[in-house]
C-alpha positions as CSV (number, residue, x, y, z in Angstrom):
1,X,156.4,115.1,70.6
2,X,152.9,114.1,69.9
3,X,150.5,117.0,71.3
4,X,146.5,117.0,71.6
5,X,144.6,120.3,71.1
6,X,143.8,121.9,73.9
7,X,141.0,123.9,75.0
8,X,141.4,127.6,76.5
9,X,138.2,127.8,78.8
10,X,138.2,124.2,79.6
11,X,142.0,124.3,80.9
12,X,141.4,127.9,83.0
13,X,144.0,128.5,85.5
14,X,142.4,127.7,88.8
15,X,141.1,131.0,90.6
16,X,144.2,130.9,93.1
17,X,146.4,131.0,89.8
18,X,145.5,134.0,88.7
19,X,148.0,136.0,86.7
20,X,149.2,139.7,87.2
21,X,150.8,140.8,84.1
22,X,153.5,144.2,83.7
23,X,154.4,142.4,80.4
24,X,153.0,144.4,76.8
25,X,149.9,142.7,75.8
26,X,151.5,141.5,72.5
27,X,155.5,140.0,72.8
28,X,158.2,141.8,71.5
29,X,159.5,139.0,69.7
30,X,159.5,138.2,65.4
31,X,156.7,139.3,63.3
32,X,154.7,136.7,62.8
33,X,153.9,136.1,58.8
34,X,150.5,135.4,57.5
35,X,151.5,131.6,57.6
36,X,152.9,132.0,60.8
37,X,149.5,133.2,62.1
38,X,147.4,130.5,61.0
39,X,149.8,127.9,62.1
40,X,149.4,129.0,65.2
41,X,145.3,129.5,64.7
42,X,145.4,125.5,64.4
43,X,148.1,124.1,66.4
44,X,147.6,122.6,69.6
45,X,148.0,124.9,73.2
46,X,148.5,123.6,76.7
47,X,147.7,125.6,79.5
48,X,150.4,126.1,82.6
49,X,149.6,122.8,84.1
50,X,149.4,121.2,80.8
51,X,152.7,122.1,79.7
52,X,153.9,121.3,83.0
53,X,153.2,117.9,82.7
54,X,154.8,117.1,79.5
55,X,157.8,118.8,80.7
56,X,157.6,116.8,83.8
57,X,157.8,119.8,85.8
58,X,155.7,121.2,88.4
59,X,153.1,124.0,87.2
60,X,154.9,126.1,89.7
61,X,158.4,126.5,87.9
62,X,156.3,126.9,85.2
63,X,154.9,130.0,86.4
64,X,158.2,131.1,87.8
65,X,159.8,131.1,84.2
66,X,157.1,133.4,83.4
67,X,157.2,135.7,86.3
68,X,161.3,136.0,86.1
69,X,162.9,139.3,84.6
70,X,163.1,139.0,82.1
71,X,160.4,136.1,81.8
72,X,162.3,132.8,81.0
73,X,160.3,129.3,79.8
74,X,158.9,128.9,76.2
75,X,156.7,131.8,74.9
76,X,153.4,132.4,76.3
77,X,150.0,134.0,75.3
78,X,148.0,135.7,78.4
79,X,144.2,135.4,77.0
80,X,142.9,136.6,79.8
81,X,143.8,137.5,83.7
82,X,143.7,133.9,84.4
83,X,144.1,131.8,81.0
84,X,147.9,131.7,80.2
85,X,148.6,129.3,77.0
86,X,151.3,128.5,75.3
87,X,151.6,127.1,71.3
88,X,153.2,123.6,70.8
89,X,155.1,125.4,68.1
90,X,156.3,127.7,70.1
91,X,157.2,124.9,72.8
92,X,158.8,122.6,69.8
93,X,161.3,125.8,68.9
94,X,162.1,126.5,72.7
95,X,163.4,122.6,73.4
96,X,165.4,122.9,70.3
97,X,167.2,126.3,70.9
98,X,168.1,124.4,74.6
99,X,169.3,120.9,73.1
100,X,172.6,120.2,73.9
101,X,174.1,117.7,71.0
102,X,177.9,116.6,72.3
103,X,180.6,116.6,70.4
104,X,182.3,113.6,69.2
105,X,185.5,113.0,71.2
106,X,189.1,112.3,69.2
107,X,188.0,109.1,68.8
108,X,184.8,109.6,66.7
109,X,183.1,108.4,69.7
């Protein structure tokens, strides 16, 4: 999936957006290792409606995967009350872990 960086401030949730968060401020998930961080430091983010497009979903079942509990949807980073961004890396991993590959029948087909 070919990505573009994207910008935090320029792609700012719209005021009406805004973002109330009961979540920890840093993700219970895996420790990331010092090559973990700087991957992320340099790979590409897309913001809610960013993400939302490449999914070709709308923004707002975006925001419902995060809002859920527990929150569903590929990781996410809240930078501020309004700036929610999420790591291509992070939405690279997500689509594989929900990739259905079928099984070949008894025919090998």
């Amino acid at each position: 999936m070919p990505s573009e960086p994207i910008a935090a401030v320029a792609n700012a949730e719209p005021h009406h957006e805004k973002e109330t968060s009961t979540y920890p401020a840093a993700p219970p998930h895996h420790a990331a290792s010092p090559d973990n961080q700087t991957s992320l430091l340099i790979s590409p983010w897309y913001s809610t409606s960013d993400l939302a497009a490449r999914l070709g979903v709308d923004a707002s079942t975006i925001r419902r995967w995060r809002t859920a509990q527990p929150p569903q949807g590929p990781p996410f980073v809240t930078v501020s009350e309004r700036v929610i961004m999420y790591s291509a890396l992070d939405v690279d991993e997500w689509l594989r872990h929900r990739r259905t590959v079928p099984a070949k029948g008894l025919n090998g087909r």
